[in-house]
C-alpha positions as semicolon CSV with decimal commas, in nm:
position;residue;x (nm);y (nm);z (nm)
1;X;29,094;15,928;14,241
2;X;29,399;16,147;14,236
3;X;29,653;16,190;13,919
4;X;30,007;16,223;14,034
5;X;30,242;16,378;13,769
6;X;30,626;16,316;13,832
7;X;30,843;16,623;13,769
8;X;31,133;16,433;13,573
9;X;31,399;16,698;13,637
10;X;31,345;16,625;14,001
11;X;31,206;16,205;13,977
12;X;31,240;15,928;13,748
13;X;30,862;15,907;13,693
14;X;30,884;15,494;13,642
15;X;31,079;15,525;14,004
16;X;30,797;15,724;14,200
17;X;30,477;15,500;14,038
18;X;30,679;15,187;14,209
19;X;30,771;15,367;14,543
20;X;30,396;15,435;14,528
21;X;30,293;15,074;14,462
22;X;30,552;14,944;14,749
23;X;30,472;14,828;15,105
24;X;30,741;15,109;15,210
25;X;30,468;15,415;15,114
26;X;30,135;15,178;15,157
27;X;30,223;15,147;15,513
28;X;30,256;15,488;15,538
29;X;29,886;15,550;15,333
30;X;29,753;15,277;15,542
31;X;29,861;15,471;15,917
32;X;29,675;15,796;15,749
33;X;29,317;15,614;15,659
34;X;29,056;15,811;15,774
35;X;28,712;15,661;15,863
36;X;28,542;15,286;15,939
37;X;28,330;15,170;15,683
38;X;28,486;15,312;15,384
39;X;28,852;15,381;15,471
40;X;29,029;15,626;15,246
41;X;29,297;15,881;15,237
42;X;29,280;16,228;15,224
43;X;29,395;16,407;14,936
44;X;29,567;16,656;15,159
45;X;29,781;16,410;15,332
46;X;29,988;16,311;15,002
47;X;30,238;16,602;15,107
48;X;30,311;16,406;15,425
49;X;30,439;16,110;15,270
50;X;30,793;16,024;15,268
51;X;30,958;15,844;14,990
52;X;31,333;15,779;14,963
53;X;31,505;15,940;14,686
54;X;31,805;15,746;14,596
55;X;32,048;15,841;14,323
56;X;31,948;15,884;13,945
57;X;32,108;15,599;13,806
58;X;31,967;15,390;14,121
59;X;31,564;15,565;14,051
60;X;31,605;15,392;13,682
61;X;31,689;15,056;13,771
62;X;31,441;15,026;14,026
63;X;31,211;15,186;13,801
64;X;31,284;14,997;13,524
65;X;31,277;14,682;13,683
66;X;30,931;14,713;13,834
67;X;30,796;14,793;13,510
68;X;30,977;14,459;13,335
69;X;30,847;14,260;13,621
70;X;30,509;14,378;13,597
71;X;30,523;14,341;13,216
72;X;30,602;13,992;13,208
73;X;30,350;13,902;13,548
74;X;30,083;14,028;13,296
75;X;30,173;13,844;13,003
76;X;30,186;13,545;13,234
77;X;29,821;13,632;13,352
78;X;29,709;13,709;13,035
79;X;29,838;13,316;12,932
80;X;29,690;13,236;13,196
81;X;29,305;13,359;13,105
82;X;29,340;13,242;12,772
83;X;29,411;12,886;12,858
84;X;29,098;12,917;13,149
85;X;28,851;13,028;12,825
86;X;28,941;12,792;12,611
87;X;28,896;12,496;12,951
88;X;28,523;12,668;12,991
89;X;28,465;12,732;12,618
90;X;28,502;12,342;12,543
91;X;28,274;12,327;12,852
92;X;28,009;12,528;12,705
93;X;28,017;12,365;12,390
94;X;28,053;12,014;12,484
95;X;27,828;12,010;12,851
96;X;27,583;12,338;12,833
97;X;27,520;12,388;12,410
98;X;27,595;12,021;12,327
99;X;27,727;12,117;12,042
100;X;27,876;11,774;11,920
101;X;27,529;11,627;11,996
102;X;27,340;11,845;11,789
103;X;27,578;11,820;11,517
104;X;27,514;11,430;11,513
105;X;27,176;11,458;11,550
106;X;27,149;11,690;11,211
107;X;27,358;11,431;10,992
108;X;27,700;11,689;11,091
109;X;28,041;11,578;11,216
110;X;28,098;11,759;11,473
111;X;28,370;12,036;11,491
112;X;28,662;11,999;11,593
113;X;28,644;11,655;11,686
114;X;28,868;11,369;11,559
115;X;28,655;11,034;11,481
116;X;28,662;10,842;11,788
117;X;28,602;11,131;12,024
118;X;28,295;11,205;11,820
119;X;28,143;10,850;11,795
120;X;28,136;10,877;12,199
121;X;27,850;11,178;12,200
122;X;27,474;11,030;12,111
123;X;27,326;11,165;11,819
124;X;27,028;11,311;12,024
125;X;26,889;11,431;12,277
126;X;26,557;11,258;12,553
127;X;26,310;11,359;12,773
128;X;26,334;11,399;13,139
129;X;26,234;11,579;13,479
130;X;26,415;11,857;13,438
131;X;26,441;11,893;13,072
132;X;26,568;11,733;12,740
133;X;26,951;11,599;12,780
134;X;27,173;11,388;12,539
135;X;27,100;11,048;12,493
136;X;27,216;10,801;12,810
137;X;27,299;11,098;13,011
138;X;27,171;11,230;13,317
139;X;27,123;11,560;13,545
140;X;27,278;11,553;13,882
141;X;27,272;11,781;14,190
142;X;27,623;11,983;14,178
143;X;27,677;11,902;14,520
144;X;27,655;11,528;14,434
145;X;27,977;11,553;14,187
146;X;28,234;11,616;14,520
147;X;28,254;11,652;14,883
148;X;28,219;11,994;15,025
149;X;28,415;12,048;15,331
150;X;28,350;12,384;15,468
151;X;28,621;12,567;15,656
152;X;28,675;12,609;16,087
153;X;28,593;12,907;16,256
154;X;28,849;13,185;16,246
155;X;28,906;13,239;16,603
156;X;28,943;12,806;16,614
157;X;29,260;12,922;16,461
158;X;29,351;13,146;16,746
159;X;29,538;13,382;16,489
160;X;29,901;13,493;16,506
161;X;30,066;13,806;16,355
162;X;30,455;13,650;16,442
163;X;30,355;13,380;16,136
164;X;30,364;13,103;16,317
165;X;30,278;12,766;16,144
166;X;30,044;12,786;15,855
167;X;29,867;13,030;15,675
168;X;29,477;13,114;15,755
169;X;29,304;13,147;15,421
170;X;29,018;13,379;15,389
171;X;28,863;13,543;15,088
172;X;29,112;13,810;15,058
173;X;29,409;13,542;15,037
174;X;29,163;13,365;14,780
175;X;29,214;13,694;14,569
176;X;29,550;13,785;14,648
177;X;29,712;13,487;14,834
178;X;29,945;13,475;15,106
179;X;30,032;13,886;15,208
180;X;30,192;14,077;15,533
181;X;29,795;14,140;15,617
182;X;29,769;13,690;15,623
183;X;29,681;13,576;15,992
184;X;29,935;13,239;16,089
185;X;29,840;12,947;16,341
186;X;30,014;12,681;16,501
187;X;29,713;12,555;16,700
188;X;29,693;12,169;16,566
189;X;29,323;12,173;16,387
190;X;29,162;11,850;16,218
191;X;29,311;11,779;15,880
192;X;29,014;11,831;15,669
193;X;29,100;12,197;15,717
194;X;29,441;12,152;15,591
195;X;29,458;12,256;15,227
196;X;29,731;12,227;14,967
197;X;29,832;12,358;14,645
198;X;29,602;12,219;14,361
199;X;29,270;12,209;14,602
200;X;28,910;12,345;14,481
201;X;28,798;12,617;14,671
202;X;28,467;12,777;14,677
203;X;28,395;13,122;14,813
204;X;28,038;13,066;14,921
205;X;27,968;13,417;15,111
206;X;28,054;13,783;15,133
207;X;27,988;14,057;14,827
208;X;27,770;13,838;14,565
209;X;28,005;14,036;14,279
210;X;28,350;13,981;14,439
211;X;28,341;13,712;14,661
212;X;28,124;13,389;14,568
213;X;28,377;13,237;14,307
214;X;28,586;12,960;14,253
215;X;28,936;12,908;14,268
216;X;29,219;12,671;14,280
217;X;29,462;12,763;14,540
218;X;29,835;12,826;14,424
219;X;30,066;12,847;14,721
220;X;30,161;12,692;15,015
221;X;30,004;12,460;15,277
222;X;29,738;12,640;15,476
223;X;29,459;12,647;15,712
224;X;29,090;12,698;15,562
225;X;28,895;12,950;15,741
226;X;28,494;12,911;15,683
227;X;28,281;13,028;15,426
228;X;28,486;12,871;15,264
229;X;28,462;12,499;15,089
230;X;28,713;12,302;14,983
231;X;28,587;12,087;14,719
232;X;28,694;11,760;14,685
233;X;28,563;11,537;14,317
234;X;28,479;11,204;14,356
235;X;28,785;11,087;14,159
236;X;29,074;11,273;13,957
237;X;28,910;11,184;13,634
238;X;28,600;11,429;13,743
239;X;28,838;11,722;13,871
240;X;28,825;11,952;13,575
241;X;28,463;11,886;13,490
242;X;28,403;11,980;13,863
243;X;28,580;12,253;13,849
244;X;28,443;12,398;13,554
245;X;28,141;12,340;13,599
246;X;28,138;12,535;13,932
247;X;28,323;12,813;13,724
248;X;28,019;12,795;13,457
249;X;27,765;12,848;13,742
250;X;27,928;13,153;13,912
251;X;27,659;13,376;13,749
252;X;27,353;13,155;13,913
253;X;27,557;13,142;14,228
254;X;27,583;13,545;14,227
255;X;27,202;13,591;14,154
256;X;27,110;13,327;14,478
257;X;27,408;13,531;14,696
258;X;27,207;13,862;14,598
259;X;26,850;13,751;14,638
260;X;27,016;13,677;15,031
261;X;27,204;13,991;15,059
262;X;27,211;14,126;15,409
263;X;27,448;14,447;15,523
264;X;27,616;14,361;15,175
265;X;27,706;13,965;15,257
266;X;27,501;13,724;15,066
267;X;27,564;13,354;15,053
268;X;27,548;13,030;14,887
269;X;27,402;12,742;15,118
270;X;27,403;12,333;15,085
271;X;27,081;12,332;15,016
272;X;27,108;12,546;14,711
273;X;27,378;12,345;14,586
274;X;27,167;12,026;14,603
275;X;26,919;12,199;14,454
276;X;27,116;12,324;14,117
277;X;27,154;12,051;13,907
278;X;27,429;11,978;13,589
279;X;27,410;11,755;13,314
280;X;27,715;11,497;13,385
281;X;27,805;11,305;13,066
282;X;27,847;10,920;13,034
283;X;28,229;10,781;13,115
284;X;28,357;10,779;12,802
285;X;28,274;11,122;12,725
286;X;28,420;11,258;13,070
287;X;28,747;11,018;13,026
288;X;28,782;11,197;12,696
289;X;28,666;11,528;12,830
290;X;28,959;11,486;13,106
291;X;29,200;11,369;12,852
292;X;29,157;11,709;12,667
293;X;29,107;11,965;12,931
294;X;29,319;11,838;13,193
295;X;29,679;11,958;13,039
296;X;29,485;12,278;12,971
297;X;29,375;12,318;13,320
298;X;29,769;12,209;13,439
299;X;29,874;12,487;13,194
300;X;29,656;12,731;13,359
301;X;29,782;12,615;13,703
302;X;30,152;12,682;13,616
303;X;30,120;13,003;13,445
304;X;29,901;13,130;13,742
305;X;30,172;12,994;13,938
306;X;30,467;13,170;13,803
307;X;30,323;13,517;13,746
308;X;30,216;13,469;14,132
309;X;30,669;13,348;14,240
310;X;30,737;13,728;14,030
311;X;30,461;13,916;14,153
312;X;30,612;13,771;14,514
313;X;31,003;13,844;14,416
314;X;30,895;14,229;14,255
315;X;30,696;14,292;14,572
316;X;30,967;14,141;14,805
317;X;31,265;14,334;14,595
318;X;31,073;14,669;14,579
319;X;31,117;14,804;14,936
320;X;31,490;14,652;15,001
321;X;31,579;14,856;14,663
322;X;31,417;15,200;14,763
323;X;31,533;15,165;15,160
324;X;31,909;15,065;14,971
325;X;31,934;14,752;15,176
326;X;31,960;14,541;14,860
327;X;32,238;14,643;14,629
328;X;32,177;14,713;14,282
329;X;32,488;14,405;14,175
330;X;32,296;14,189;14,393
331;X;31,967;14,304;14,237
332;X;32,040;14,254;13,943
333;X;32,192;13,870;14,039
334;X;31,884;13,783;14,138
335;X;31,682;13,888;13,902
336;X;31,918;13,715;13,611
337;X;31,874;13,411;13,830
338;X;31,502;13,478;13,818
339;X;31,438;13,481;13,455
């Protein structure tokens, strides 16, 4: 890690920390990595970057603006997490603690619960294979609650850079979606491996800490590379508890992806996933369950999906400002339009 302190008689700081951040100087860092497992850049080579100084008045805006974009792309994502807790909270409480079960079964109404929600949980709990559950419900194999469609092979794609066609997802657009580094193809490929905005997808190999997770894709139509699954419920009224429920289980999947790790990768398999089982309420719980989470989940979608259409226009913006292609009047059009 290096510290890089601006001299303000000579920089706006705000300016150089976003001509840092910009594809115009991470091209330039990316052209001086130095070694293959681990690339990095030398320390040294920071006085061979180049970074356009434009006028004073011209460093502030830019400045400025990349900071008030970035501000409000974190207060979106920080919505955004807030309305996913309180999705797997409820989950915890209602699926994993039982909380409104227990309640019942002690002689308590449960919390938070209007009357008619709570009169659908049983007031206790019964005895099976693999372990006490609430009253009438049941324990099912997690890979029983959707399809699991795992993506084509990469080169099936036959990859262009001239982004042709659609989009090849792969972890790293899981984590930071479509980018300049994002591999196109035209080649026509069976439509299972066609995904869409909205679509379940589960990360079932590569660095148990960073890579076996779920998601729910934001952008554009795309092509689904393997390793990973696109998870389809058995009907819309099961999506959320799905989806949560794979969310709740990241931590077992990370233990089973390390217990496998080879060279780093470790992996989640079908068998495993028949093998982990969840307790899946009655229908009227899950039609209330859906009823509840669902506009929480939708929530979650649209905040993600905003902060993701800034994050886009700031990156986009950022090297047409500092080469001086855009104009700062047309700048600042757009970004009045944007807000």
């Amino acid at each position: 890690m290096v510290s890089v302190r601006a001299d303000p008689a000579r920089v706006y700081p705000k300016y150089l920390f976003a001509a840092l951040r910009s594809s115009t100087v991470q091209s330039q860092i990316d052209n001086m990595h130095v070694g293959t497992m681990i690339p990095h850049f030398k320390k040294g080579d920071f006085g061979k970057l180049k970074i356009p100084i434009p006028s004073r008045a011209a460093q502030e805006f830019i400045g400025d603006y990349y900071f008030a974009m970035s501000e409000r792309i974190a207060l979106l994502r920080e919505i955004n997490a807030t309305l996913e807790a309180i999705a797997q909270a409820l989950f915890k409480s209602w699926f994993v603690d039982f909380d409104p079960v227990r309640a019942k079964a002690e002689g308590r109404e449960p919390d938070g619960l209007d009357a008619d929600t709570a009169a659908l949980f049983p007031d206790g709990f019964e005895d099976s294979a693999p372990g006490a559950v609430p009253k009438g419900w049941g324990k099912e194999p997690i890979y029983e609650l959707a399809q699991y469609i795992n993506g084509a092979a990469y080169k099936a794609f036959e990859p262009n850079e001239e982004r042709r066609g659609l989009p090849i997802v792969k972890i790293a657009e899981l984590k930071a979606g479509v980018t300049e580094q994002t591999k196109f193809s035209d080649v026509q490929m069976p439509e299972k491996y066609r995904i869409a905005a909205k679509d379940i997808l589960f990360s079932w190999s590569g660095n148990p800490d960073t890579s076996i997770d779920t998601f729910v894709w934001s952008h554009c139509k795309a092509w689904l590379n393997q390793h990973i699954f696109k998870v389809v419920p058995t009907s819309q009224i099961e999506r959320s508890f799905v989806l949560l429920a794979l969310k709740h289980m990241k931590p077992v999947f990370t233990e089973i992806a390390r217990n496998k790790q080879t060279t780093g990768l470790g992996h989640v398999t079908v068998s495993d996933l028949k093998a982990l089982r969840v307790v899946k309420p009655n229908p009227p719980v899950l039609h209330s369950w859906s009823k509840l989470v669902d506009p929480l989940v939708e929530r979650a979608f649209v905040v993600g999906q905003q902060a993701q259409a800034l994050a886009d226009l700031r990156d986009t913006l950022l090297p047409r400002l500092i080469s001086g292609q855009l104009r700062l009047p047309d700048a600042e059009a757009m970004l009045k339009d944007a807000a």
